[in-house]
C-alpha positions in Angstrom: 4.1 -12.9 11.2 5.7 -16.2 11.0 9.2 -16.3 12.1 11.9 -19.1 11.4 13.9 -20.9 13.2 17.5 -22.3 12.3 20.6 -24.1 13.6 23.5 -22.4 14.8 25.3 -24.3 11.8 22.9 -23.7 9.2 23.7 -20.5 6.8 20.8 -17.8 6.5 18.5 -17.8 3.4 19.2 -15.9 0.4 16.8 -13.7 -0.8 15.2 -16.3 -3.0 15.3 -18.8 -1.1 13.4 -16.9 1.4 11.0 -16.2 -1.4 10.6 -20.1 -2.1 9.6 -20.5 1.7 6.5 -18.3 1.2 2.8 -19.4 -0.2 2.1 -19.1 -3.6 0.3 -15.8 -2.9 2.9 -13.9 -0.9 5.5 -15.2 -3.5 4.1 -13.7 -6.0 3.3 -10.3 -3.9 7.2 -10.1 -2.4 8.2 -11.3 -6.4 6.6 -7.9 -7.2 8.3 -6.3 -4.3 5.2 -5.4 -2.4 6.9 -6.1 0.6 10.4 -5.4 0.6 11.4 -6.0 4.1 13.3 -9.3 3.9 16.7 -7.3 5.1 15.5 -5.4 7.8 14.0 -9.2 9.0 17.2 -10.7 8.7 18.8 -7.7 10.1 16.5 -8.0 12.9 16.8 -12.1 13.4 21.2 -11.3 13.2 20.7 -8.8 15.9 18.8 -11.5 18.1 20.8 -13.9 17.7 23.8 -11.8 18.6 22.0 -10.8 21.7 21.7 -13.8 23.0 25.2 -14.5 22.2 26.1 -11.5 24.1 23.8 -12.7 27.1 25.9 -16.2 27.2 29.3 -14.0 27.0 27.8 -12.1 30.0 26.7 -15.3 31.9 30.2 -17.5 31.8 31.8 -13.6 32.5 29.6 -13.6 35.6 30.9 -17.3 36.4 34.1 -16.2 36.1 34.3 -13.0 38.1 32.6 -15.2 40.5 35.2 -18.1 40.7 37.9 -15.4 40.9 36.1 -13.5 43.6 36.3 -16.9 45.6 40.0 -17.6 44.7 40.7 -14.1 45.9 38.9 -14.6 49.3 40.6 -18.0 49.9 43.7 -16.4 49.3 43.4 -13.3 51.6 41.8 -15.6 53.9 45.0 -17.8 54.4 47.3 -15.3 53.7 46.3 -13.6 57.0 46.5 -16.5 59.3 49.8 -17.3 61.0 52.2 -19.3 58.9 52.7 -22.9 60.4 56.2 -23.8 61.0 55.5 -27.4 61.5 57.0 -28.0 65.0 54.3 -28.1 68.0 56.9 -27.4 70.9 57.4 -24.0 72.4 60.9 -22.4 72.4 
């Protein structure tokens, strides 16, 4: 099975164009619609690409919730310690 590979900026193939990607042999053979899976294999290459997509979303969503978990920490952190009024002596 050969699979193909393409840009995030190029547009998939048409139907025929797919066709004119193919030997001579299995041009002829998908021209006669011997094998009429050329959707389901774009379907399939669509869903992969949007799952990788989906893994990326997940990754920078896992960078965030990580940043903010710090933020939140520093935050309690200081907000517990005793505010510092500036002046050193006693009263």
């Amino acid at each position: 099975m050969t699979t193909f590979s393409t840009s995030a900026t190029s547009r998939p193939l048409t139907s025929s164009e797919w066709v004119s990607t193919l030997p001579p042999w299995r041009s002829l053979l998908a021209t006669l619609n011997w094998r009429p899976v050329y959707d389901i294999e774009m379907r399939g290459r669509e869903s992969e690409k949007r799952a990788k997509q989906l893994e990326s979303e997940i990754e920078l969503l896992q960078e965030s919730n990580a940043r903010i978990a710090r933020f939140e920490q520093e935050l309690f952190s200081s907000s517990n310690q005793a505010p510092s009024t500036g002046d050193s002596s006693p009263t």
